[in-house]
VOMIMI-347418 format. One record per atom (N, C-alpha, C, CB): x, y negated, z; residue in one letter. Coordinates in steps of 0.001 Angstrom, whole numbers, plus 500000, padded with zeros to 6 digits. Glycine has a CB too. Layout:
BEGIN
XYZa ...
This chain:
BEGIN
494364488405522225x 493262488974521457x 493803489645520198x 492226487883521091x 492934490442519058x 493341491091518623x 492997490162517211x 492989492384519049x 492199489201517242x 491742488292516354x 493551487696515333x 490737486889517520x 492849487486514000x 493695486784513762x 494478485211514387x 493279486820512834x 496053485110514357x 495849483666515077x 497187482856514291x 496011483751517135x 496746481644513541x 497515481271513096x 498280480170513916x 497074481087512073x 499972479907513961x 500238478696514176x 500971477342513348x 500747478960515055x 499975476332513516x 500362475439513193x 502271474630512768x 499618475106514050x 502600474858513649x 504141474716513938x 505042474800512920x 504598475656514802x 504642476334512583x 505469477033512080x 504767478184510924x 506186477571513260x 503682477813510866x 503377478370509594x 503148479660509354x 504205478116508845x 503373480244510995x 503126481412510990x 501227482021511347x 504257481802512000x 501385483216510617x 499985484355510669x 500506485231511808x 499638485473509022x 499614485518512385x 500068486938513313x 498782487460513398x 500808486745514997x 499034489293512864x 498015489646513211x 497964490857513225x 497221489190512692x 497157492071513658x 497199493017513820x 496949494444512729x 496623492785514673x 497832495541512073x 497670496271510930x 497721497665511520x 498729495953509809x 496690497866511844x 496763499197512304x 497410499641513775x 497476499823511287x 496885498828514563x 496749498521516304x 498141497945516198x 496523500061517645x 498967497246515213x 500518496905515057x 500958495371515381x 500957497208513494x 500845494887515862x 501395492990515587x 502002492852514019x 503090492393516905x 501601492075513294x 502555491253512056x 502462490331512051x 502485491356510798x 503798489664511883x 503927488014511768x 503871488075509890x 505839487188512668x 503118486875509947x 503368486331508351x 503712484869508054x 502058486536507502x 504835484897507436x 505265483568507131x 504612482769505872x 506694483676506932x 503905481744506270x 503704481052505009x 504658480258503976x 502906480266505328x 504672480667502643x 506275479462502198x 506400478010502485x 506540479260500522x 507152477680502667x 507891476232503490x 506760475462502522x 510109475701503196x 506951475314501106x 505931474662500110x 504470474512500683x 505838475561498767x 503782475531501182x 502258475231501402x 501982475194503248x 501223476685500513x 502669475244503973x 502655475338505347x 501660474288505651x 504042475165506025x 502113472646505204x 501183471299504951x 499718471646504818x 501602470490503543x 499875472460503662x 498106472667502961x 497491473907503353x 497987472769501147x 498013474408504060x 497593476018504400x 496001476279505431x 499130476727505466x 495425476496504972x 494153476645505680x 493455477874506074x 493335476069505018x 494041478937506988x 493845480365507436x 492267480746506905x 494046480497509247x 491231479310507679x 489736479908507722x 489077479627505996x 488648478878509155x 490011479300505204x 489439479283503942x 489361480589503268x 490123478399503153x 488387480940502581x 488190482020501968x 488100481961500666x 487286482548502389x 489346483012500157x 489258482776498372x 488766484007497833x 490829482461497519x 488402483497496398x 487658484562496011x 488929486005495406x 486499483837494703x 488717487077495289x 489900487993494652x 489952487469493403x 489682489640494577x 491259488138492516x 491318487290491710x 490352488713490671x 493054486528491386x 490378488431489163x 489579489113488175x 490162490164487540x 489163488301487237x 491724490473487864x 492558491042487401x 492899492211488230x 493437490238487146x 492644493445488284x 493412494736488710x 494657495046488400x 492865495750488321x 495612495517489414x 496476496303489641x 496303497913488911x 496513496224491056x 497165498408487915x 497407499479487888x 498359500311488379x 497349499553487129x 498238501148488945x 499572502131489396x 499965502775487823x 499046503668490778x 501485502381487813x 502279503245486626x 502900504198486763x 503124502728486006x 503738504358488252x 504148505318487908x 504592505547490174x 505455505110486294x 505033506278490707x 505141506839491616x 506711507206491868x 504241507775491506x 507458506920492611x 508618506995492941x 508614507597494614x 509237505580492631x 509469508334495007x 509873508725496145x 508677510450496345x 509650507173497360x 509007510599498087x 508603512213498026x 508469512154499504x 509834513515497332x 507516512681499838x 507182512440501629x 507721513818501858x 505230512166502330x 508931513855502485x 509323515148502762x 510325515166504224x 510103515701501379x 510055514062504376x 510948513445506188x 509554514562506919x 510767510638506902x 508569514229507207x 507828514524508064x 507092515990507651x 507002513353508269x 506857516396506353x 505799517150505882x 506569517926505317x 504746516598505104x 506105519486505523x 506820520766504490x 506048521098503704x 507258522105505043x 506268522239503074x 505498522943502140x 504320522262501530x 505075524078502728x 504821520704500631x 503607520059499991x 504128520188499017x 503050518741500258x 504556520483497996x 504923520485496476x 504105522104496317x 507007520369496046x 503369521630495457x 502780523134494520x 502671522964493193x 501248523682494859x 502768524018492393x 502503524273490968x 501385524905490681x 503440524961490382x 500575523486490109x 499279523768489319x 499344524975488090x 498859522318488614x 497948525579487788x 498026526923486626x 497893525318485529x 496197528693486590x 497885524774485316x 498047523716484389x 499503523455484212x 497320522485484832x 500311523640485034x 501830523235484948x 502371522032485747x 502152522921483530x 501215521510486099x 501669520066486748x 502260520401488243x 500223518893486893x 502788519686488925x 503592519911490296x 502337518751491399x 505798519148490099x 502095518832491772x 501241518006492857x 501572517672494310x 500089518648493014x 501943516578494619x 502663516536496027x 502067514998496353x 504648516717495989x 501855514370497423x 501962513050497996x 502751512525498204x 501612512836498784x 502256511218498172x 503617509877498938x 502584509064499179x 505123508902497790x 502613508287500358x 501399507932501268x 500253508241501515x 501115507130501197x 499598506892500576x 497845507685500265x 497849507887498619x 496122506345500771x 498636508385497888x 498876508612496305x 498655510173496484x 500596508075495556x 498110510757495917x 498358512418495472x 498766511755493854x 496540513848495603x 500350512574493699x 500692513100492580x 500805514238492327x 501488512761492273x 500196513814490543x 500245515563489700x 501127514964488541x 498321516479488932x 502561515400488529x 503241515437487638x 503873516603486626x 503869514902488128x 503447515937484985x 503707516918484354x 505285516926483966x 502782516949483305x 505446517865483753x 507419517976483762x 507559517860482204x 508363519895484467x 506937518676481343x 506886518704480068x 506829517475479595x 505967519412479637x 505676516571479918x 505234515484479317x 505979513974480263x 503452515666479325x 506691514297481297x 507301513696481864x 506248512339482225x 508538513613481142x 505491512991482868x 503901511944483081x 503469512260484445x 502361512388481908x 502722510817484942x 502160511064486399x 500351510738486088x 503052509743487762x 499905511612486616x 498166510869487320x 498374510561488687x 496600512085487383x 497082510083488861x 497597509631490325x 495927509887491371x 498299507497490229x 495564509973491917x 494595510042492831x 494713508965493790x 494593511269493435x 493977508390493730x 493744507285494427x 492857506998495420x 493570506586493754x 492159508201496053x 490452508397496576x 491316508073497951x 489271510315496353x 492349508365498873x 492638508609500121x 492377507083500909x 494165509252500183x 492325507075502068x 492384505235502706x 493993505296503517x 490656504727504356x 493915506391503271x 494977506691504680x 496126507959504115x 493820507468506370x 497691507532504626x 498550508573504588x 497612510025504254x 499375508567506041x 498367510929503642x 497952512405503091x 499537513091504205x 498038512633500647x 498915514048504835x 500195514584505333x 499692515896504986x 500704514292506939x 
């Protein structure tokens, strides 16, 4: 099945990310106390993106352009970056769910 399925044994998760199999290991520490069907709440604290490293350019051509603002705009996954060269600064777009090719 495609359901999540944990085993006991070994502490392992297996489950499916995008029609994919993943195993997940629980740490040796909580394997004992580990309870798959418990549900926690998120925590209260957000993640900010700071800054953007790398350049999707294995698969994709002609994605780097120069904004009339000056900024350069290109992707790396689901990130659109607009980086300013001057100000040596990133924004980031965050709207995508999915790879930008």
């Amino acid at each position: 099945t495609r359901e999540m399925q944990y085993n006991d044994a070994d502490g392992t998760v297996r489950m499916y990310l995008r029609g994919r199999p993943v195993v997940l290991y629980a740490p040796s520490t909580a394997i004992d106390i580990y309870d798959p069907h418990k549900v926690n709440t998120p925590p209260q604290c957000k993640l900010k993106l700071d800054w953007v490293y790398g350049y999707r350019g294995r698969d994709c051509r002609s994605n780097l352009h120069l904004l009339p603002t000056g900024e350069i705009v290109y992707f790396v996954a689901a990130v659109v970056v607009l980086y300013n060269m001057e100000e040596h600064s990133q924004r980031h777009y965050l709207g995508h769910t999915d790879d930008v090719k």
